[in-house]
Structure formats: C-alpha cells, structure tokens
C-alpha positions, 0 to 999 in steps of 0.5 A: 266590816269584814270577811275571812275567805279560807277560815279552815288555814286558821288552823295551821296557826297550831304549829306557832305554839308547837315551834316554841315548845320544840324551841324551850327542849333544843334550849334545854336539851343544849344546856343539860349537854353543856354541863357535862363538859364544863361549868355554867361561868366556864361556858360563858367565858369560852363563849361571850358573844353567846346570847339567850336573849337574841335566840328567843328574838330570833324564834319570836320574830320568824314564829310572828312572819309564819302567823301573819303567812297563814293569816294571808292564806285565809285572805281576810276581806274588808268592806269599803263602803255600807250602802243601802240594797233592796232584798225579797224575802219573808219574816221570819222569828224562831221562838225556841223552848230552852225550859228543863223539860228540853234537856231530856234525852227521848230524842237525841242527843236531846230535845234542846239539840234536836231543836237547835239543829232543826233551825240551823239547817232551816237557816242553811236553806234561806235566801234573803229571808230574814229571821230572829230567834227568842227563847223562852221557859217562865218567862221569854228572852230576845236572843236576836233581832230581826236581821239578815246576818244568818252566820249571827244567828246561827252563832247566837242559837248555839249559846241558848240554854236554860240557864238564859232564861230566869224563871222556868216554865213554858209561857209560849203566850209571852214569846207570842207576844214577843215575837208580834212586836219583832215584825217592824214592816208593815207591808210585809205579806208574810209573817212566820212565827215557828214555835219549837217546843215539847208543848209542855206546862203551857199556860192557858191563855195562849190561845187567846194570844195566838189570835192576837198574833193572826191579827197582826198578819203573823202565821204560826207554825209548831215543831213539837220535840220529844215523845209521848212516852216521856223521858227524865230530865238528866242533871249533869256535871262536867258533861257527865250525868249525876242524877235526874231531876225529882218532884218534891216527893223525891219521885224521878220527874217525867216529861212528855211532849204534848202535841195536842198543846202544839196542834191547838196553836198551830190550828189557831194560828193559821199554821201547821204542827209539824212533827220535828223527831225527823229532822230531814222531813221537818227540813222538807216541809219549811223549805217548801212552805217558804218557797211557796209563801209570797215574798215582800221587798224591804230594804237593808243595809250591808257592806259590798265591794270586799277587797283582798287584804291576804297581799298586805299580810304576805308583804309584812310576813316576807318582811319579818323574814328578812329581818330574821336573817339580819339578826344572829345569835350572838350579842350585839357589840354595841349593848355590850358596852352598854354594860346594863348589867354591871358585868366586869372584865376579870383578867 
C-alpha cells in the first residue's frame, strides 16, 4: 500500500510533454534552415558524426531523470506491515437516488450533484466512522461496502450515475433492504441509513421495510432534494441540452420532490427528514447528530509505519543526469562500424 504526500507537484509532469514538442520544432526549425544553405546528402557528408538518434536519447534520457525529480517531490509513501488496530465510531450507509427525475436542474447544478455534495462534505467531516454508499433507481446497486477508506468513497461516489442502475424507478424499499445486510457488527449501538432521494415514484411497501430496518438496529434519516414546484428532466449531449425528457403523449415531464414520501420514512424510521437545498445546514445538522450518537469499537485492518520513498526517486533522477553528460550527439565510433545500415564509403 501507499501513500502520495504532495500529489499537486504531479502537476509539473506537464512541462515532460511540453520539452518534447519544444524539442520536434528546434529539430525541424534546424532542418528547414539547413536547406537553405546546401542539400540533405551535401549536410550529411560535411557532417558525419551527426546523429538524430543520440539527440532524441539525449532528450528522452534528461525528460525521464526531470519525472522521476518531480515524482520525489510529491514523496510517495509505502506501508511496510498490515496489522490489525482498534478504531470507535458509528455505521454509517448512504443510499443515493441516481433515478432520472435526479437529473433535473430546480436545484443546482442539479438534484444528483446537489446530493453527491452534500455526502462528500458529510465524508469530509467523519473521523473513524465507517461508511457505504448504495445507489438506486428501479432497482439498487452496492457501490461501496463498508469501510473505513473515506478517499474511496468519495471516489466512488463521483462516478454514480443513472446509466448504473438497469431499470429506473425509485425502490427506496430494495436499497433498505440492502443496506440492512451492509451492518455486519452485531454489537454496534449505532446504525444510520441516509436516504437521499426527491422521494418521487416510491414504491408502496417502504414503510413496511423501514420497520424492518428498525428492528435490526438501523436508524433512518432522508435528505429530500429538489423543490415542490418541480422542474424538467434535461437530455443532454456533450455536456449540452438537446431537449427534456417527455411522457408517452409527447407533453414535457415534471418532476417534483415529494417530502411527505421522505417524512413518512423518516418518521418510520426512528429518524429525521432533513431538507437537503441548503447544503451547510444540512452539513450542520449530521455532524451534530453523529456527534452526539454513542460510538462502538471494532476493529480494522490498515497499513502503518509509511516510510519516505522521495530519496530512491531522487537518487535515479541524479543518475540519469549523469548519464546525460556521458552521452554526445554525435555518433558512436563503434556502431559506425557496425555499419547496420549498409551504408558505403564514396571516395
């Protein structure tokens, strides 16, 4: 396993690509000036030792040492043992609404973003808490298992989307049911299922699933997003909007959140709905929730003692250097006589 300290010097692995192309013009650059003075088989006679081949090493061989420079500037670190530590904190599963009615713009950037930020900055403010994520539309999907990696989950949540999820719909009943078999600690205290959904086109028995939840010790909590008033479902192309999303009449579809749908879970499930259109109250109201909830010890496997790596990237770095100044531009003696390609001495 490992670690990348600085990951923003990444950045400068830019300027590899950019000393190439500077490289391809000064190459050509000195090539259409050289026609003007005498022809290519007049240069290469006044010129012999004159080598393409020991330019373009030259070039690759300092471009390869600058990577390997930068790399040790972000200082990658490698874990040396996985052992087994002892952590406190509460379950936690995120089940996100990824059906089309998500997709519309009444909150923006939309209702999807809306609520892929909302269970980042929730993320942002764990501790060792652990979390899953499932999606769902017409039917749910495990996106992540319990775990304690955050960066993975926040990676992961990035990704969802209505095209994950086969059939659409909003069966908040099957990502319950879901996220019931995701607690695998018996004696944790405390078990929080967030649902964040608009709450429309549920299905009817999610009431009767929500209790089903309570009994296994799970608390559910809804975050509704969107507005009442409703908003079209925008089809886009290349990031552009084409059109909006129609019923079989050929009449523009409206879809509106439905907080009732979300109360009436939450109220089942020994939670709170929680308005989730302003993102730093919503933020506000978990942390404190999860602050104030009991936390349960389990155990977890990770890797420690992360050792500095940067000095091995530095050394083979200066390396290639110095076999950049071993190495000229022109042509070895010893391939000369080679001769591999055939070439004649005229006289």
């Amino acid at each position: 396993m490992y670690q990348i300290e600085e990951p923003t010097y990444f950045i400068y692995l830019a300027i590899i690509p950019a000393i190439f192309v500077l490289f391809l013009l000064v190459l050509w650059w000195k090539k259409r000036v050289q026609k003007q003075f005498a022809d290519a088989s007049l240069i290469e006679k006044l010129s012999p030792e004159k080598s393409v081949f020991k330019s373009v090493l030259k070039i690759s061989v300092v471009s390869f040492a600058l990577a390997l420079l930068i790399i040790s500037l972000a200082n990658p670190k490698m874990g040396t043992k996985l052992e087994t530590v002892k952590r406190q904190g509460v379950d936690i599963v995120f089940a996100l609404d990824v059906s089309k009615s998500m997709l519309a713009e009444d909150i923006a950037p939309s209702r999807l973003e809306k609520a892929k930020q909302i269970i980042t900055k929730i993320i942002d403010k764990l501790g060792s808490d652990r979390i899953g994520i499932i999606i769902y539309a017409g039917n749910s999907y495990p996106l992540l298992p319990i775990t304690t990696d955050h960066a993975a989950a926040k990676m992961f949540l990035q990704n969802a989307a209505p095209n994950m999820v086969s059939s659409q719909g909003t069966a908040i009943n099957e990502a319950i049911e879901r996220a019931i078999t995701y607690y695998d600690n018996e004696e944790q205290t405390n078990k929080f299922l967030f649902i964040v959904s608009d709450g429309e086109d549920h299905e009817e028995n999610t009431l009767e699933v929500a209790e089903k939840a309570i009994k296994e010790g799970i608390k559910i909590y809804t975050i509704g997003i969107g507005t009442v008033e409703g908003s079209p479902i925008p089809l886009k192309s290349d990031g552009q909007v084409i059109g909006y999303k129609k019923d079989s009449k050929g009449e523009v579809v409206i879809t509106k959140m439905k907080p009732e749908i979300l109360q009436n879970i939450a109220e089942k499930g020994k939670g709170k709905y929680i308005n989730g259109n302003k993102t730093k109250e919503t933020i506000t109201i978990i942390e404190d929730l999860l602050v104030k909830a009991e936390k349960s010890e389990f155990e977890t496997k990770q890797f420690s003692d992360y050792k500095d790596q940067f000095q091995w990237f530095i050394g083979f770095g200066l390396l290639f250097l110095i076999i950049d100044t071993l190495l000229f531009e022109k042509k070895t003696k010893w391939i000369q006589n080679l001769n591999l390609f055939n070439e004649t001495n005229e006289k």
